[in-house]
N, CA and C of each residue as an Amber inpcrd file, in Angstrom:
protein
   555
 236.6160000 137.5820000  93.1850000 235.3060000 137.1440000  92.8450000
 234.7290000 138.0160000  91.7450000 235.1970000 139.1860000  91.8870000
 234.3510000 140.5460000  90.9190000 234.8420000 139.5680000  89.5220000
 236.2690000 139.9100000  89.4740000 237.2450000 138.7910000  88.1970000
 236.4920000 137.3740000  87.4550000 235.7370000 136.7340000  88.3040000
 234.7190000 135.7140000  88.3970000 233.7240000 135.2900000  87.4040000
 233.1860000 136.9580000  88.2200000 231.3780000 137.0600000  87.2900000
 231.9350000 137.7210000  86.0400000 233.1430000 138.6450000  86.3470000
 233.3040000 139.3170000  84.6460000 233.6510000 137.7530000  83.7720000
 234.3350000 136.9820000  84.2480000 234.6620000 136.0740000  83.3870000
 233.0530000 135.2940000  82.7450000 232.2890000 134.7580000  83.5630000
 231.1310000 134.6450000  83.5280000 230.1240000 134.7650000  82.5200000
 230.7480000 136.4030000  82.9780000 229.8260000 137.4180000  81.7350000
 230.0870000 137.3490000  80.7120000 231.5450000 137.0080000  80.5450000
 232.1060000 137.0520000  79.0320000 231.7840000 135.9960000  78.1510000
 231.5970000 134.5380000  79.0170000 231.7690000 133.4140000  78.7770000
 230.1560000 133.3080000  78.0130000 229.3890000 134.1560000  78.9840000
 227.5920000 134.0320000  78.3630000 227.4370000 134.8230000  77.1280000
 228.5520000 135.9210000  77.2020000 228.0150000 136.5190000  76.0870000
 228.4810000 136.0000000  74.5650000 229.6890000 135.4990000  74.9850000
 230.7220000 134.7330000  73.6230000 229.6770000 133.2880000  73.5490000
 229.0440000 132.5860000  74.2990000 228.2470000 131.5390000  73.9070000
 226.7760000 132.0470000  73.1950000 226.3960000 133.1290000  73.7660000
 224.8710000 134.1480000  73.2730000 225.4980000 134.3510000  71.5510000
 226.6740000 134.8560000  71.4890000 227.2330000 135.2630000  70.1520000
 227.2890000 134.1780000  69.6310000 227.4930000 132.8230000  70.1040000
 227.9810000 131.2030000  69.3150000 226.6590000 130.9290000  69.1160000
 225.5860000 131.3690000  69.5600000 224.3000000 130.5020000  69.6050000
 223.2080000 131.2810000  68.1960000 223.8430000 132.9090000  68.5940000
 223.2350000 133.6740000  67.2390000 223.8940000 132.9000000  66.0210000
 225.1800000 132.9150000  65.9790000 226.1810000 133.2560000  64.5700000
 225.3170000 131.8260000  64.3140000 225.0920000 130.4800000  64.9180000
 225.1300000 128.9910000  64.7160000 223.3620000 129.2350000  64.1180000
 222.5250000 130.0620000  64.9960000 221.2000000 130.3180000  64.3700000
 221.2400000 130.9220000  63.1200000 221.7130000 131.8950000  63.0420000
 222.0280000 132.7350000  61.6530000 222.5780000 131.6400000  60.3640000
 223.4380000 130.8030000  61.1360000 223.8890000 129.9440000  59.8480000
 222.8210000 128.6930000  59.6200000 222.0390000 128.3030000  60.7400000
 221.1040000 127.6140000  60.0580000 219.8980000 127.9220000  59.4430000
 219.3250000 129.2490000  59.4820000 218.6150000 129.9420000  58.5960000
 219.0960000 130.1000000  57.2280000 220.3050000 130.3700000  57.1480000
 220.8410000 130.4730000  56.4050000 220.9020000 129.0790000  55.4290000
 221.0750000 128.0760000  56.0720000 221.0000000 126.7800000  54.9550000
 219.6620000 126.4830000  54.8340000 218.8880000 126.7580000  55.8580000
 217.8590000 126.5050000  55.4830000 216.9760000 126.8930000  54.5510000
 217.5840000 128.4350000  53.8800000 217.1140000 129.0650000  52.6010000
 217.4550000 128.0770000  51.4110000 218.7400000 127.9810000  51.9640000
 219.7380000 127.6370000  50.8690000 218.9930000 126.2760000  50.2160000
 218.7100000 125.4210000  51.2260000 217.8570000 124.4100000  51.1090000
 216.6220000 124.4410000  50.6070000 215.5400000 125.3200000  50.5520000
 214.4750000 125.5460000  50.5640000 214.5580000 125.7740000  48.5090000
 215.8460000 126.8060000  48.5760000 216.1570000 127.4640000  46.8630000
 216.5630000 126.1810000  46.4070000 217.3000000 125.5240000  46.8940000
 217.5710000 124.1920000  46.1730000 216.6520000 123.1800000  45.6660000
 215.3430000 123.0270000  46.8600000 214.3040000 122.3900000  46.3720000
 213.9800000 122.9990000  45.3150000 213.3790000 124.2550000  45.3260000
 212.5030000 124.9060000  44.2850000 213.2650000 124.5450000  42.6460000
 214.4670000 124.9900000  43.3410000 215.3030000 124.7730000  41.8040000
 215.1650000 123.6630000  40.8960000 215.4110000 122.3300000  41.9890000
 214.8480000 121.1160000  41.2630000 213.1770000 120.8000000  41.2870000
 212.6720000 121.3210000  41.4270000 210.7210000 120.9450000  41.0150000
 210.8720000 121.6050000  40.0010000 211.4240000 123.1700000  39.4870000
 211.2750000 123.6680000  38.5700000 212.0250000 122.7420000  37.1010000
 213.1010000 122.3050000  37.6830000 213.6400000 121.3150000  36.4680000
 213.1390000 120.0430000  36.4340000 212.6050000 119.7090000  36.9030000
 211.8690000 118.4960000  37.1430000 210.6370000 118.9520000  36.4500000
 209.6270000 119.9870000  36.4370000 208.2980000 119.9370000  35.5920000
 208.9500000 120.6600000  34.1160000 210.3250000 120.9120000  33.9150000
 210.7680000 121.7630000  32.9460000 210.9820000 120.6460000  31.9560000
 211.5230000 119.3470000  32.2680000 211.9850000 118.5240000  31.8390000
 210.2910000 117.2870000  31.4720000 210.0280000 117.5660000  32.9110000
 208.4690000 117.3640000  31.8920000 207.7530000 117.7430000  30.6490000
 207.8000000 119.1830000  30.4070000 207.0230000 119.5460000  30.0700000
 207.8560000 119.8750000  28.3100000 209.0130000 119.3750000  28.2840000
 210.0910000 119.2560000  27.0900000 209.1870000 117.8400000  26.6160000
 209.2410000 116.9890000  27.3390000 208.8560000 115.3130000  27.0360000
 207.5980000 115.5500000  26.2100000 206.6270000 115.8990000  27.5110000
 205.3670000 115.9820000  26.8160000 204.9040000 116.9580000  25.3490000
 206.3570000 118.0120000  24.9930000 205.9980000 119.1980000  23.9790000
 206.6040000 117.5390000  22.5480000 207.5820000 116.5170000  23.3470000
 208.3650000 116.2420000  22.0820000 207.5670000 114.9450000  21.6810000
 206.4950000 114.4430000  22.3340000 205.7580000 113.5310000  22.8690000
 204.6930000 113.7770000  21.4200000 204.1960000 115.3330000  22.1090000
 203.1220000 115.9150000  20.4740000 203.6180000 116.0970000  19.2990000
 204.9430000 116.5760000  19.2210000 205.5140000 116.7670000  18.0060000
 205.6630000 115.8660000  17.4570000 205.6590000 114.4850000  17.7930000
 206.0590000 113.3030000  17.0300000 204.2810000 112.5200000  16.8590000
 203.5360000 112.4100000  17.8090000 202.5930000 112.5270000  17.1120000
 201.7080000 113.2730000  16.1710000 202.1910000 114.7680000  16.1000000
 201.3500000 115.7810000  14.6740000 202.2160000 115.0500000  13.4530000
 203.4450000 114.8760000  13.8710000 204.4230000 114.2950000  12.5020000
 203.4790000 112.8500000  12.0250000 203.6160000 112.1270000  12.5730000
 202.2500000 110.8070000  13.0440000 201.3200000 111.3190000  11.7800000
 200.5490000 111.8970000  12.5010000 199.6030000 112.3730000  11.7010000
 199.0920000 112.8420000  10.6500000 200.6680000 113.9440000  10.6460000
 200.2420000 114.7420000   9.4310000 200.9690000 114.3210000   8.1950000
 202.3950000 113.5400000   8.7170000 203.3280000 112.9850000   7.5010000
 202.5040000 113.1580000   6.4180000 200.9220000 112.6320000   6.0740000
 200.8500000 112.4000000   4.6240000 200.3390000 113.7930000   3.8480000
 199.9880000 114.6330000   4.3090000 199.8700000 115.8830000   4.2060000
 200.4530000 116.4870000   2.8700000 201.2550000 116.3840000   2.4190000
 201.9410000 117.3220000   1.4590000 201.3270000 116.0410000  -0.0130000
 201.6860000 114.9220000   0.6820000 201.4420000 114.1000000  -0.7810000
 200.0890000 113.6840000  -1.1540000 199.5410000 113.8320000   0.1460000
 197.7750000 113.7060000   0.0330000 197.0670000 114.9200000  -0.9290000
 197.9350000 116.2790000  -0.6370000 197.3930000 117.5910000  -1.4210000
 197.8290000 117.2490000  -3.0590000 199.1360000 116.6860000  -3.2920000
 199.1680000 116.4730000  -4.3640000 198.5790000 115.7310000  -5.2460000
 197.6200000 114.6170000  -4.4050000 196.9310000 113.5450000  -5.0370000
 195.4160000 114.5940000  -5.2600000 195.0430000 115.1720000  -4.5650000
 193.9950000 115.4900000  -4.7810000 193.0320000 116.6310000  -6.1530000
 194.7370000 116.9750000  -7.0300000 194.4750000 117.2520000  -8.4730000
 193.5610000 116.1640000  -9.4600000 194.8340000 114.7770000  -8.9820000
 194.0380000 113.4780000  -9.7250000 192.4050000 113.0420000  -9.5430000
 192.0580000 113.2220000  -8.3200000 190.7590000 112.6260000  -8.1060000
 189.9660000 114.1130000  -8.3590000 190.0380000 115.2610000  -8.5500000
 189.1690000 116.0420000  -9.3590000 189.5500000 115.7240000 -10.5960000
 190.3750000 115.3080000 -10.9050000 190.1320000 114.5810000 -12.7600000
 189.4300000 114.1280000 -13.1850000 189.3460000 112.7040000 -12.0060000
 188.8230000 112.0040000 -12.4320000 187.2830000 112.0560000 -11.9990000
 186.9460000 112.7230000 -10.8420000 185.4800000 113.2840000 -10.6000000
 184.8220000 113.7900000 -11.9820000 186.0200000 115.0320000 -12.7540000
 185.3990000 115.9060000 -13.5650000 185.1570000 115.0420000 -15.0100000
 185.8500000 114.0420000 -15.2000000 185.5900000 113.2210000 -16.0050000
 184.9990000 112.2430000 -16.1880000 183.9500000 112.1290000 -15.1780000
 182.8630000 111.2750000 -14.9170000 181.7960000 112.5630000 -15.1720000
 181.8450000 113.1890000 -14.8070000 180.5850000 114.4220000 -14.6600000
 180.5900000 114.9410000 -16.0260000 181.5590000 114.5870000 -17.2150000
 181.4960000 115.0000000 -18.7730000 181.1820000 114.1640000 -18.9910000
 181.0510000 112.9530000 -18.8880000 181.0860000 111.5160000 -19.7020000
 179.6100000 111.5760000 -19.4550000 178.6110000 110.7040000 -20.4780000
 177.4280000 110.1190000 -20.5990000 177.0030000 109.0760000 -19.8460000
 176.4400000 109.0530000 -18.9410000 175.9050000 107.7230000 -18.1970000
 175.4400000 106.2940000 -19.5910000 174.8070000 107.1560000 -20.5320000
 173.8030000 106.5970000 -21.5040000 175.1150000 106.0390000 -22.6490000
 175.6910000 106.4290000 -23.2550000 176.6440000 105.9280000 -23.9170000
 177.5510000 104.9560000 -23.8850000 177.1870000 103.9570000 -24.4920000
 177.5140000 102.5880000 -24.9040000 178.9980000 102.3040000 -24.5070000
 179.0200000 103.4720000 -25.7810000 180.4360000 103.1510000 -26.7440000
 182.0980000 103.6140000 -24.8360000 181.5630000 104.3150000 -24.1990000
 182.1730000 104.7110000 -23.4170000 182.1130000 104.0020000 -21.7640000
 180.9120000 103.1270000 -21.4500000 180.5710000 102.5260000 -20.4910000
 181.6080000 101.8990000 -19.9770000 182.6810000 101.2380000 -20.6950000
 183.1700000 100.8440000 -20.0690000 184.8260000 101.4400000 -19.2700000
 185.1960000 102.7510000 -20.1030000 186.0000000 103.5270000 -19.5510000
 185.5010000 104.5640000 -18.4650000 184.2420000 104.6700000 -18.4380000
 183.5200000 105.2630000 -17.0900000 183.2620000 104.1390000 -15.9220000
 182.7970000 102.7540000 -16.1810000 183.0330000 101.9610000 -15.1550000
 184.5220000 102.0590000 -14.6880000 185.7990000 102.1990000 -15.4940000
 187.0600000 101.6920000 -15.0530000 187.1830000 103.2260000 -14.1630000
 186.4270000 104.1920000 -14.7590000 186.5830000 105.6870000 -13.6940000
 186.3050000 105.1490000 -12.5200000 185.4620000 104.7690000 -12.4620000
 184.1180000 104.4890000 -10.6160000 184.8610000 103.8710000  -9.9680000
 185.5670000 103.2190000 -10.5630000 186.2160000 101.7850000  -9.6930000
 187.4950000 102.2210000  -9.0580000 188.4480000 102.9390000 -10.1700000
 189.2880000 104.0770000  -9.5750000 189.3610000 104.9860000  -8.6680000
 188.2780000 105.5530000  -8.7710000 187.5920000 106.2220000  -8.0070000
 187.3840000 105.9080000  -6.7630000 186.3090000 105.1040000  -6.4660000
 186.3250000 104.0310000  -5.4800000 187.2970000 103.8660000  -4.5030000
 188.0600000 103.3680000  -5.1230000 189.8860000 102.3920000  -4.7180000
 190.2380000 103.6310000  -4.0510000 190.2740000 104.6900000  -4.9870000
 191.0220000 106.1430000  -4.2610000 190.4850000 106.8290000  -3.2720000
 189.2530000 106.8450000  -2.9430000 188.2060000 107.1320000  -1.9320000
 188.5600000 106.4720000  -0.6870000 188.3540000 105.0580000  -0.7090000
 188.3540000 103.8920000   0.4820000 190.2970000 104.0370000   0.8220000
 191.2620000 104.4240000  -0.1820000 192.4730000 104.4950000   0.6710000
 192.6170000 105.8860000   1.4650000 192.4000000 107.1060000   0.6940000
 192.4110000 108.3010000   1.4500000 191.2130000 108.0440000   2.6710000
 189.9320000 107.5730000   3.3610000 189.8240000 107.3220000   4.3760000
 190.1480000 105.9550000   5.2420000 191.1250000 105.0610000   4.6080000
 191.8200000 104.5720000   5.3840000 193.2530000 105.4070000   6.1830000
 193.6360000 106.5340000   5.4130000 194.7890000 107.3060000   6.4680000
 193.6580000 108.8070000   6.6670000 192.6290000 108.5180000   7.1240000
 191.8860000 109.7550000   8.0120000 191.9380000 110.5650000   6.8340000
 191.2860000 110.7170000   5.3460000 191.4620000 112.0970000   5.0720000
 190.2110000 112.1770000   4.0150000 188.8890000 112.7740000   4.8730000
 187.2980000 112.7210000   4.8850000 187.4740000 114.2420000   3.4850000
 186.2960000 114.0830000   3.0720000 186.0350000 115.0650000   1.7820000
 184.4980000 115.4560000   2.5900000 184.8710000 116.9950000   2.1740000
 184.1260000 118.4270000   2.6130000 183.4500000 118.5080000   1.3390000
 182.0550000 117.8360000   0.9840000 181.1750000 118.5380000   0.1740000
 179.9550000 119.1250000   0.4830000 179.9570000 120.1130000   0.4710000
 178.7890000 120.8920000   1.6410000 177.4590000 121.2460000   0.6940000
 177.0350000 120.6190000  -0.8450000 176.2280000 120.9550000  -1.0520000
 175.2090000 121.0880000  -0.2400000 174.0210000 122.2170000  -0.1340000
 173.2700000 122.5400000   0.6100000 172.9880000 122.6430000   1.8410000
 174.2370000 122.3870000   2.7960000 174.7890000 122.7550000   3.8970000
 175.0900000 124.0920000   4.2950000 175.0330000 125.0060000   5.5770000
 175.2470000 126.1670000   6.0260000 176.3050000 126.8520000   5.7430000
 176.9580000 127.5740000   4.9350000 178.2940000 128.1010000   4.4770000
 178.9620000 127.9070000   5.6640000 180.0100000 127.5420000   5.9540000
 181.4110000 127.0370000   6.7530000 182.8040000 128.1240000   6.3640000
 182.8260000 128.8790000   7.2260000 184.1160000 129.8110000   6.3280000
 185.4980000 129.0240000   6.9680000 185.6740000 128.1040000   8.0970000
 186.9000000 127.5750000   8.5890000 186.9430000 125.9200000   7.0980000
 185.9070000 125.2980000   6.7480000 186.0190000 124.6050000   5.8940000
 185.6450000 125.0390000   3.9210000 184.9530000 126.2190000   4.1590000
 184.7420000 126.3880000   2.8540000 185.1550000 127.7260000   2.4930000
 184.9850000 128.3120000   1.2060000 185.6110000 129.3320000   0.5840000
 185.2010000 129.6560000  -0.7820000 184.1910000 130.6680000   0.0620000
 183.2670000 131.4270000  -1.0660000 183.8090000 131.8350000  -1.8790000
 183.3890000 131.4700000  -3.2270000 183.8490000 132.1560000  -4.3710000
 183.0960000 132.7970000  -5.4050000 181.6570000 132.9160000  -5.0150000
 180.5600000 133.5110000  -5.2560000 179.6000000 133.8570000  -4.4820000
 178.6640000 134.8290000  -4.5490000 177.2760000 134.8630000  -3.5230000
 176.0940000 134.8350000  -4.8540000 174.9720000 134.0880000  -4.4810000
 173.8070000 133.8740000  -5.5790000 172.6770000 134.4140000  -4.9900000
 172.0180000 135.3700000  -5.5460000 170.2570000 135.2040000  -4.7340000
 169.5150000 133.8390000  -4.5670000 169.0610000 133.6710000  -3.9600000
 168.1070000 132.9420000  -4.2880000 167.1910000 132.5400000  -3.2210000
 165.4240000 132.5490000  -3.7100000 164.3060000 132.2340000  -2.3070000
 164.3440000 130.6760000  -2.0340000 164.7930000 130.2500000  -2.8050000
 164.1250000 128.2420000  -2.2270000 165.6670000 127.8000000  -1.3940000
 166.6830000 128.3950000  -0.9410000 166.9700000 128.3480000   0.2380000
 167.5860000 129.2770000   0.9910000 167.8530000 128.9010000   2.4880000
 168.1180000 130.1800000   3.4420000 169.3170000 130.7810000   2.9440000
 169.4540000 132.1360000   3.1560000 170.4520000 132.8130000   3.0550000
 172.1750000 131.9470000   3.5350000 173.0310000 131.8810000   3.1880000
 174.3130000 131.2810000   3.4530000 174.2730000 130.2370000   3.5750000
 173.5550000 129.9450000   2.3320000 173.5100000 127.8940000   2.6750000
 174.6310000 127.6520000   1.3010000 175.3900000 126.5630000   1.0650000
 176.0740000 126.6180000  -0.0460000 175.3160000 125.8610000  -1.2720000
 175.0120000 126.9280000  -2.1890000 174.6840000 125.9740000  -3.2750000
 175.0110000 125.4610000  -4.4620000 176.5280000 125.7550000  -4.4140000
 177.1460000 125.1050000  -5.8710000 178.3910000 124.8000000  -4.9190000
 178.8100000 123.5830000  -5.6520000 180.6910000 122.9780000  -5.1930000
 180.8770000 123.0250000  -6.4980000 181.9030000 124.2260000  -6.3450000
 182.9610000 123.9020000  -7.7470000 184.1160000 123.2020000  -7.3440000
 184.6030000 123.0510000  -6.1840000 185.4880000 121.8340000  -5.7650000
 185.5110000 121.0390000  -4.3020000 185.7770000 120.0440000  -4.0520000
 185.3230000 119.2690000  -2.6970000 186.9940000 119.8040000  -1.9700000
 186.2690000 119.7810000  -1.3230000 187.5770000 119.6740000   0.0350000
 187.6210000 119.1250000   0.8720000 189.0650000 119.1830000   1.5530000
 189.5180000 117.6440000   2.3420000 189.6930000 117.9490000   3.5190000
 189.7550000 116.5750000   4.5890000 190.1710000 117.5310000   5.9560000
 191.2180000 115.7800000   6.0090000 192.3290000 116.3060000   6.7220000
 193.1630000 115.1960000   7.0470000 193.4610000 115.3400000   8.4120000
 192.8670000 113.8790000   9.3140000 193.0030000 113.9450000  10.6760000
 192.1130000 115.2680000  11.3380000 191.2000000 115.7840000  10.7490000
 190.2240000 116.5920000  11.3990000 190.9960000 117.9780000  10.7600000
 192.4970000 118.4760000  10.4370000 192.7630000 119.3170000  10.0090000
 192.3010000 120.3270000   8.4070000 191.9200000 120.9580000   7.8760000
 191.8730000 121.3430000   6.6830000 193.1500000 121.4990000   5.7060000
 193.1820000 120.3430000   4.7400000 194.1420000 120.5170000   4.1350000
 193.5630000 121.2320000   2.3550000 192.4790000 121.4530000   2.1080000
 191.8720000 122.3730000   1.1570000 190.5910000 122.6480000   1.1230000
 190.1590000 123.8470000   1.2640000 188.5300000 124.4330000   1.5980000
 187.7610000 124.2200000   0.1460000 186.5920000 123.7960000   0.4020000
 185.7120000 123.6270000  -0.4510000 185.6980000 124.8710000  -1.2610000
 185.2280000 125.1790000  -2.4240000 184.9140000 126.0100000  -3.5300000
 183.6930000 125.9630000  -3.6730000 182.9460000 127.1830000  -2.6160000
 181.8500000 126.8990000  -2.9780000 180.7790000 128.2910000  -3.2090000
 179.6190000 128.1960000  -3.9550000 178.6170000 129.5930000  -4.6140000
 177.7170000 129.4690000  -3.0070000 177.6870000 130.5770000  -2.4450000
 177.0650000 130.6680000  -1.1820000 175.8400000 131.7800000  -1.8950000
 174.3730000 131.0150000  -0.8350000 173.5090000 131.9040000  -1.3260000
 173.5910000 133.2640000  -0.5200000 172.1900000 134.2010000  -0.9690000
 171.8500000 135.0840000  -0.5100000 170.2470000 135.4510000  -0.6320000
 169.8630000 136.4560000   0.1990000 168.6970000 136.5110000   0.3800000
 168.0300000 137.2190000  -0.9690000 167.3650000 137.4830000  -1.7080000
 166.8600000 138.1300000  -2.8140000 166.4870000 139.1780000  -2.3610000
 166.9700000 140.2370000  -3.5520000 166.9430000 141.6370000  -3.3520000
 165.4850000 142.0660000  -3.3680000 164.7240000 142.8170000  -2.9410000
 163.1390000 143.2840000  -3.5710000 163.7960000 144.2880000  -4.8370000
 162.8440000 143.7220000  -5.4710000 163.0300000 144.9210000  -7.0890000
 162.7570000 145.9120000  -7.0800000 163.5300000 146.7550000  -7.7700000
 163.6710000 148.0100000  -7.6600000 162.5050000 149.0180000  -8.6800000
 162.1770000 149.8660000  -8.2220000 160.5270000 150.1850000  -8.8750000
 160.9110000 150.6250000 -10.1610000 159.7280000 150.2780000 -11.1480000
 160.6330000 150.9250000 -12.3610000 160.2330000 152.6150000 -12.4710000
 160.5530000 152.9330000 -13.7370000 160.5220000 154.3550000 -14.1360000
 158.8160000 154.7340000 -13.9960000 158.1240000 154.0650000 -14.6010000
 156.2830000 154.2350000 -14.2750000 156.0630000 153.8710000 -13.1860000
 156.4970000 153.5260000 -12.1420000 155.9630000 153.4660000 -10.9690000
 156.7930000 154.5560000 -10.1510000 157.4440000 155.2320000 -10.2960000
 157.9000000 156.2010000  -9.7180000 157.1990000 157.7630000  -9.8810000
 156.3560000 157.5540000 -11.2710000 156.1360000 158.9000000 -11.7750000
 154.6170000 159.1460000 -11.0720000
């Protein structure tokens, strides 16, 4: 009988050992399982988040495609701005190569804001340093300090972006004069 219970004993403890090793191994997958999920959510929002990066890139391309040839056009239409602003309103003899300007003009205006690309002329507007680009400071009292008061060139924005900053004389506040030599003595 003693022979019995030792057998018994052995039998509980080799099943106690089958019941750990079988717990141990399902903890064990159950990590394994747990790392496996994670692994795929992480490639799963990784693979998202590729889509959505290639998603924007093809719309800035969208957008901006005209960009390089829009900057190049925009020599021509200060030409032809600056050659309206020499020409005589009053002169006969020329009226009608300044009408054929306007109309040009015009035409070239209404297509550059048909592909989004608005003109920055800030006369007498608040100096803008993300759209404009001082190229002078002026005194002057009849308006506020950093207002712009000369465009020596317009600038463009394409699709809300800046594709060339205005050129512009930004004021300043007037100095008080400096006392002269008889008022010092």
């Amino acid at each position: 009988m003693a022979d019995e219970q030792l057998n018994e004993k052995d039998l509980n403890v080799e099943q106690a050992g089958a019941e750990n090793t079988a717990d141990a191994r399902v903890l064990e997958l159950e990590e394994q399982l747990a790392a496996a999920k994670d692994q795929s959510l992480r490639a799963v929002a990784d693979l998202q988040n590729v889509r959505r990066r290639a998603e924007q890139d093809v719309e800035k391309a969208h957008k901006f495609a005209l960009e390089k040839f829009a900057a190049d056009l925009l020599p021509v239409i200060d030409s032809l701005e600056r050659g309206l602003e020499l020409s005589s309103a009053n002169d006969e003899t020329i009226k009608p190569m300044r009408d054929g300007i306007e109309l040009t003009l015009k035409m070239f205006g209404d297509t550059l804001k048909r592909y989004n690309l608005e003109t920055v002329d800030p006369q007498g507007e608040p100096f803008n340093a993300e759209h404009h680009q001082a190229m002078a400071m002026e005194e002057s009292a009849e308006v506020e300090p950093n207002s712009v008061l000369k465009v020596f060139q317009k600038g463009y924005l394409l699709n809300g972006r800046l594709l060339r900053p205005a050129m512009v004389v930004v004021s300043k506040a007037p100095t008080a004069p400096q006392p002269s030599i008889d008022e010092k003595a």
